[in-house]
N, C-alpha and C positions, 0 to 999 in steps of 0.2 A: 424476769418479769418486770415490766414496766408500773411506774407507781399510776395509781389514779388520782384526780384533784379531790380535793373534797373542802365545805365548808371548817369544819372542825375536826379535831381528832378524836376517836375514842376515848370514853372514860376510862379510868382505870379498873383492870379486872372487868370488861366490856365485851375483852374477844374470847374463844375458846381456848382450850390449852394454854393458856397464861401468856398468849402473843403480845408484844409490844408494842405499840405503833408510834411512831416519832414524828415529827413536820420535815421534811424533804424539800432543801432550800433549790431554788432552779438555778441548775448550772450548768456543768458538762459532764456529764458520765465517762469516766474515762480510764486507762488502765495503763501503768507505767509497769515497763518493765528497765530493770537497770541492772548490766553488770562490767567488770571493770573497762569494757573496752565498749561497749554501748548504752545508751540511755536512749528510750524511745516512750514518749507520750501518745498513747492511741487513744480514736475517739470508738466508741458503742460500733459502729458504723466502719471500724478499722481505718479510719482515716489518720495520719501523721500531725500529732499537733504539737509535735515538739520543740518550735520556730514558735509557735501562737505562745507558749507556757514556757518560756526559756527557762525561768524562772525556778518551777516545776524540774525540770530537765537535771539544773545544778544540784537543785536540793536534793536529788534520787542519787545523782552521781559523789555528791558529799558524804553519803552514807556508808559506803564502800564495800557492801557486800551486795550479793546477786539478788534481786529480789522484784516480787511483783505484787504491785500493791492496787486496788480496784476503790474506785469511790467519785464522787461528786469535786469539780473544782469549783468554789464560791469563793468569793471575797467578802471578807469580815469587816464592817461597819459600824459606827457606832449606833448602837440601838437593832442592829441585827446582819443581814447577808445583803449581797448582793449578786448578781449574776453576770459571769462573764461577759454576755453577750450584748455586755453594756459599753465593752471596751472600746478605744477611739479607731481602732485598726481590726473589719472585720476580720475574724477567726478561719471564714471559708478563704478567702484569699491567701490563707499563710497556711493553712491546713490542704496542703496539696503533696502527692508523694513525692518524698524526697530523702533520701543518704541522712538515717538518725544521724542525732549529735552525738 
């Protein structure tokens, strides 16, 4: 499910069943899987962004066991996030299929 924008978040104890709702910084949705002889960063979209997040890529293979992890990539700033898609080398240029790292 895709998030929606919204002015503000719910109060607390606001939504039914004791839902949570958090602020959802804009990033990349995206999905690593990593194991000893592959690492591969995919985007929502299945697209390879393993070249675009190299970065991402090591730190999955540092880890060293099999694993697949799903989440938002942001860059942390002082005073809050930022969004990838702010980087100096766009991400669709580098995000083309290609032989994971």
């Amino acid at each position: 499910m895709l998030a929606e924008a919204r002015w503000q978040l719910p109060p607390a104890n606001a939504l039914p069943g004791g839902i949570v709702a958090e602020q959802k910084p804009d990033g990349f949705r995206a999905i690593v899987f990593a194991r000893r002889d592959l690492v591969m960063v995919q985007s929502r979209q299945g697209a390879d962004l393993s070249r675009a997040f190299p970065d991402i890529a090591r730190a999955a293979r540092a880890l060293g066991d099999s694993l697949v992890l799903d989440g938002e990539l942001v860059v942390p700033v002082r005073g809050g996030w930022t969004s990838p898609h702010s980087r100096a080398e766009p991400v669709a240029e580098v995000a083309a299929p290609r032989r994971p790292l």
